[in-house]
N, C-alpha and C positions, 0 to 999 in steps of 0.2 A: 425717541426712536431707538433707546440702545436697547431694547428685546427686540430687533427687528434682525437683528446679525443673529443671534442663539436660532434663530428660525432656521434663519439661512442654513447654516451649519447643520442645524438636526436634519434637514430636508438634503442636503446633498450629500450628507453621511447614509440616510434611508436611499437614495438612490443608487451611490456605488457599494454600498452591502447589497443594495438587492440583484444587482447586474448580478456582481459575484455567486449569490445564491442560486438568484437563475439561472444558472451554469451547474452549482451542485445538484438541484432542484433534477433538471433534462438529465444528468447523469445518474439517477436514481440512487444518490448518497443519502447518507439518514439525515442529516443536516441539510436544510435547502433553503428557498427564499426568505422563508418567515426568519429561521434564524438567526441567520449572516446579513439580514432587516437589523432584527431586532439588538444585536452584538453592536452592528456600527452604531446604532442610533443611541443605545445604553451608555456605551464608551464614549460618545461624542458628548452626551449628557453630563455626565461624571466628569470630563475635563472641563464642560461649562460653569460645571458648580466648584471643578478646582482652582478655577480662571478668575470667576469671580468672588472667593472666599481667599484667595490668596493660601489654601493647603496644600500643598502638592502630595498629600497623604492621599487625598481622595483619589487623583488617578493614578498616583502608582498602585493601589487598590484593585484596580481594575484587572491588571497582570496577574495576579492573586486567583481571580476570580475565574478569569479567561482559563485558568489552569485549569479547574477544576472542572470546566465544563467543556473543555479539551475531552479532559482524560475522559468521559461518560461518552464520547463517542467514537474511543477504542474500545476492539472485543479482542480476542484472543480466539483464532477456532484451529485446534491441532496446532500444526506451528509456523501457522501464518497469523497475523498482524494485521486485521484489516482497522479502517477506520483515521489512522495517521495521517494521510492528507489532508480528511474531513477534517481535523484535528487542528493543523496547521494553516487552513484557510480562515477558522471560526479566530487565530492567534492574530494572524493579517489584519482582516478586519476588524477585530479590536482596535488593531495598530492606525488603521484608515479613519475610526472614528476620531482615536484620540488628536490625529494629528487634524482633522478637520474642527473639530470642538477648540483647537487654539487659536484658530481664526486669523490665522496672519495670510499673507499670498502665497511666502515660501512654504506654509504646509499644506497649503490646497495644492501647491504645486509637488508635492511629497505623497500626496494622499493620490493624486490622479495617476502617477506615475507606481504608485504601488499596487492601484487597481488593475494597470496596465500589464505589471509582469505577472502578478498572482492568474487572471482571466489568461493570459498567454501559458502559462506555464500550467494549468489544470485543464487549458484545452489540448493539452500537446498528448498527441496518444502513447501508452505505451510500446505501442509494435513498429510505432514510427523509433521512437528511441531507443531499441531492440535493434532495429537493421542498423544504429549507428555504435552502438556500446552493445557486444555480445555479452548475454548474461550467461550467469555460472549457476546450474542449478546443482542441489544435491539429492539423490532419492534410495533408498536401501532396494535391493529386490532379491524376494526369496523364489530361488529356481528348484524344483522340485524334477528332477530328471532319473533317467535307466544308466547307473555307470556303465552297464554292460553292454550298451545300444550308443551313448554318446559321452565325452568325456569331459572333466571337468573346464579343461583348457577350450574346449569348441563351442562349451557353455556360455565360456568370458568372450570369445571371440567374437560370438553372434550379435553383441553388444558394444565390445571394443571398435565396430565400424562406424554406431553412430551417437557413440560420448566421447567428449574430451580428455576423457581418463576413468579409470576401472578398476579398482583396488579389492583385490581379493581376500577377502577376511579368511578368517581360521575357523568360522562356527561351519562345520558342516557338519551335519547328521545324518547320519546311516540307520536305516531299517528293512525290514521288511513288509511288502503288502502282497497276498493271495501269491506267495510261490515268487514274487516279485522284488529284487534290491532294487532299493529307492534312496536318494540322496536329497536331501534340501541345502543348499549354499549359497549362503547370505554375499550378496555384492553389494558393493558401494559405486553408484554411478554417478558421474558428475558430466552435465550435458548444457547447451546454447538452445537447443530444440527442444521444449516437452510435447511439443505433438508427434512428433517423429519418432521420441523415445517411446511414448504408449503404441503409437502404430506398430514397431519391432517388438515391442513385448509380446501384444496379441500375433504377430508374426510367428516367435521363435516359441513361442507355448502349443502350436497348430507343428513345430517339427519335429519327428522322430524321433523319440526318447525323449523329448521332454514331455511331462505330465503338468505343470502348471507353473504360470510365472504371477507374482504378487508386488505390486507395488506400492510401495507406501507412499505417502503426501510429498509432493515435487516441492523441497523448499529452495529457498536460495542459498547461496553456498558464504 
C-alpha cells in the first residue's frame, strides 16, 4: 500500500491548486485553473520523487523553475506592472504542492492554511483596501492655456483642490497660434482619487482659457 499515500498527496495538491485557480480563472488572470492544477500537482510530484530518492536537489529544483514561469506571466505595458499577483500565486502553489508531496500532518496542516491566506488575500478587492490605505498616485499633465485670459497660478489651483500636492515644473512653453499666445506647462500631480482627477481634467479643459489638458498614465507614486 505505500503508492497509495503519493495518490493521496497528488490528488489534494490537484485540489487546493485548483480552488486557487478557480479564483484566478473567475477573475479573468491569464493564469487560471488548469495552471495553479498543474504547478501544485508538478511540485507535489517532484518532492515525491525527492522524498523517495532521498535528493533534496530535486525539489529545491522546483523554486528554479517556478521562477521562470513566474516571470512569463509578467508584462510590462507603459508603466504599469501587471501580471505580479498571477506571479506570486503560481510561487504559493508551488509552495502548497511541495509541502503536501512531504506527506507529514504538519504539512497538510501548512498546505491548507496557505491555501487559506493566499484564497483570502486574492479575494480581497482592491477598492476595499483603497478606503483603508489611501493610495498615492503620480501623473504629469500637459495644460495648454490663454496667458492672457487665465494665469499660470489659477491653472495649478484648478488642480490643487483635488491632489495631494502639485509641483510646478519649469518646462513651459510659449507660442503663438492664429493671432493667439498659448502656453503649455507640464505639472506634476500626485492624487488618492484617479477618477476624480480625470473628471477635473475634463472639467478645467471645458474652462475659459484653457485649450486642452493631457494626461499621461496614472502610475503609483
Amino acid at each position: 500500500m505505500s503508492y497509495v499515500w503519493p495518490i493521496v498527496h497528488l490528488i489534494a495538491a490537484a485540489v487546493l491548486g485548483g480552488v486557487i485557480g478557480a479564483q484566478r480563472q473567475a477573475a479573468h488572470k491569464p493564469a487560471g485553473f488548469r495552471t495553479h492544477l498543474l504547478v501544485a500537482v508538478g511540485s507535489c510530484a517532484f518532492m515525491e520523487v525527492s522524498r523517495l530518492t532521498g535528493d533534496s536537489r530535486i525539489a529545491a529544483g522546483v523554486i528554479t523553475g517556478i521562477g521562470f514561469l513566474g516571470a512569463g506571466a509578467i508584462v510590462r505595458e507603459g508603466l504599469m506592472t501587471r501580471g505580479l499577483t498571477t506571479a506570486a500565486s503560481i510561487w504559493a502553489v508551488s509552495a502548497i504542492g511541495l509541502a503536501l508531496g512531504y506527506g507529514t500532518a504538519e504539512s497538510y496542516a501548512v498546505a491548507a492554511m496557505t491555501t487559506a491566506i493566499v484564497l483570502a488575500a486574492l479575494s480581497f478587492a482592491d477598492d476595499r483596501l483603497e478606503r483603508i490605505y489611501r493610495p498615492r498616485f503620480e501623473v504629469n499633465a500637459w495644460i495648454t492655456f490663454e496667458p492672457r485670459t487665465i494665469t499660470s497660478e489659477q491653472v495649478a489651483d484648478v488642480f490643487a483642490r483635488v491632489c495631494l500636492d502639485v509641483q510646478r515644473s519649469a518646462r513651459l512653453e510659449l507660442r503663438e497660434e492664429d493671432g493667439v499666445a498659448l502656453a503649455t506647462w507640464l505639472l506634476v500631480l500626485y492624487t488618492s482619487d484617479r477618477d476624480k482627477l480625470r473628471r477635473v481634467a475634463l472639467e478645467a479643459s471645458e474652462l475659459k482659457g484653457i485649450r486642452r489638458v493631457a494626461l499621461s498614465e496614472i502610475a503609483p507614486a
